[in-house]
N, C-alpha and C positions, 0 to 999 in steps of 0.2 A: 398730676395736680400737686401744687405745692403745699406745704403744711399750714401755710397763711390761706392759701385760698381753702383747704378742707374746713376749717377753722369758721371760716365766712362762710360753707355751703352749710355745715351744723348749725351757727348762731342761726340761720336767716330759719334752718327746719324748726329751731326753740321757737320762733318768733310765730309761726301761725296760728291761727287764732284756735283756742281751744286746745290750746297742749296746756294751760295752766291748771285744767277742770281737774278734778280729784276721781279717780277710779277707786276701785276696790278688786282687787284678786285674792280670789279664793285660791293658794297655792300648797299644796304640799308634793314636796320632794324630800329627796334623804338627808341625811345630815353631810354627806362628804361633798353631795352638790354646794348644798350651803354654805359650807364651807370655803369650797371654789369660785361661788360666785363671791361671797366677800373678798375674798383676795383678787379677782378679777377686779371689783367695784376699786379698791384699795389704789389698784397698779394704776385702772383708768384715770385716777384720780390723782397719782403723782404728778411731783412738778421737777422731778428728777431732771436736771439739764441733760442728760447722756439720754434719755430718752425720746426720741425722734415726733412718738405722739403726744407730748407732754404740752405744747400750743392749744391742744386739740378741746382744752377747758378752759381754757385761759380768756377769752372772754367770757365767759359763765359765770354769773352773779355769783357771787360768797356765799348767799343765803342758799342759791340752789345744791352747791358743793356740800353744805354743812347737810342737808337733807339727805343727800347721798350716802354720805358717811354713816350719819344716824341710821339710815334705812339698812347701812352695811351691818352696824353693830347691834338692832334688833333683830334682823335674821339671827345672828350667833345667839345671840341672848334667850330666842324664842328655842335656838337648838341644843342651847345648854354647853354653847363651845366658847364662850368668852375666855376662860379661863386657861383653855388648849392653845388656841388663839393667841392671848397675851405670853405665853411663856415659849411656842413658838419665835415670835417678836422678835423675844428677849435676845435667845439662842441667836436667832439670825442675826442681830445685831451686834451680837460678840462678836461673830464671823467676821463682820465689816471690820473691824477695828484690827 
């Protein structure tokens, strides 16, 4: 399957009815999952060209994308790693340069 059509088999799963309804989960995990899973949410959410599943949000409303993020940086927030987090960032970002 090509990355256009995975792209079309996600948008068409967004689109059934009742994915919009608000849940609530009760979750507690450790802080280094937490941590993992934001960086997971992060990468899912690049639009990095080098990256092959970077299509793969790209029709996904802005407004969804920004909740994503949000929901990335209240986990850190609620596990007290914002901080670790940003200065990580930072470090990686020298790297690149």
């Amino acid at each position: 399957m090509t990355t256009n059509e995975e792209a079309m088999v996600f948008d068409t799963l967004l689109s059934v009815p009742g994915m919009n309804d608000v849940v609530k989960i009760d979750l507690k995990i450790s802080r280094k999952n937490v941590f993992l899973l934001n960086h997971v949410i992060k990468r899912g959410l690049s639009t990095d060209p080098e990256d092959k599943d970077s299509n793969l949000f790209s029709n996904a409303p802005e407004e969804t994308i920004k909740e994503l993020k949000d929901l990335a940086y209240d986990f850190l927030e609620k596990a007290g790693l914002v901080e670790l987090s940003e200065k990580l960032s930072s470090l990686s970002a020298k790297d690149k340069k």
